[in-house]
N, C-alpha and C positions, 0 to 999 in steps of 0.2 A: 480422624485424629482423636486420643484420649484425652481426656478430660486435663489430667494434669499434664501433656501433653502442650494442650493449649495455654495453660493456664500459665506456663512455664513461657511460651512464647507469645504472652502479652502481659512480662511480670511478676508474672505470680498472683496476679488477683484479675477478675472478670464479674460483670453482672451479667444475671440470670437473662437476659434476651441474647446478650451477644453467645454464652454457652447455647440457646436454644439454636440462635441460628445457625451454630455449627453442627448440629446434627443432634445433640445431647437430649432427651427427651426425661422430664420429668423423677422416673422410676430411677435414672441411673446416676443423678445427682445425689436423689437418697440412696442410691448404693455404695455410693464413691463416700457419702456422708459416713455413713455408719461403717465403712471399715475404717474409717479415719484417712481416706487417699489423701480429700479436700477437708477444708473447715469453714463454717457459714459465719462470718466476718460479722455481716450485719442484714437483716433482710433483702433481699433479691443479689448480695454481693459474696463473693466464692476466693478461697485461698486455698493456696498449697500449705500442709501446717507449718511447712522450714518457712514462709515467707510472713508468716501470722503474728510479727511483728509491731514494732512501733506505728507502722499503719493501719493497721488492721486494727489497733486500739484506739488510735486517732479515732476513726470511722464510724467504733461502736461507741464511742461519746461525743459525738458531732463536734469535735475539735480538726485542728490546722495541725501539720506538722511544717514548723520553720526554723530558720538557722541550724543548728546541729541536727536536731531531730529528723531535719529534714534532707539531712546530707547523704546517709547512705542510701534513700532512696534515689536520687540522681547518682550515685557512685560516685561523690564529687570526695575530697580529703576532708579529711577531720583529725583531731588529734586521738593521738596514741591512746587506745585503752591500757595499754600495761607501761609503766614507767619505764625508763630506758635501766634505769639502776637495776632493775629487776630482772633481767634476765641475763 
């Protein structure tokens, strides 16, 4: 399975063992790194860049995401980003 493949079906983010144990070896992390496939979140922790979001900034400043913040990651409702008059 590729890389974002995986990473896709647990999320959109994974740390560096569970990639290793899927077969991913070293070389093709920094491959995947440097075309920009993935993006490296925070040490040993790997994203897709669509997913490099509100969590992935959590992460990189050892913060919680809670209440709203932490709503689209559960895909639970939250309020409207665009007002209703608006469209």
């Amino acid at each position: 399975m590729e890389i974002e493949n995986l990473l896709r079906h647990r999320g959109g983010m994974a740390r560096t063992p569970t990639l290793r144990q899927a077969g991913h070896a070293r070389t093709q992390l920094d491959k995947a790194l440097a075309a920009g496939r993935i993006v490296r979140v925070r040490r040993g922790v790997y994203s897709l860049p669509e997913e490099a979001g509100a969590l992935s900034l959590a992460l990189r400043h050892n913060a919680l995401l809670t209440c709203l913040s932490a709503a689209p990651a559960y895909q639970l409702w939250g309020p409207c980003r665009t007002p209703a008059w608006s469209t």
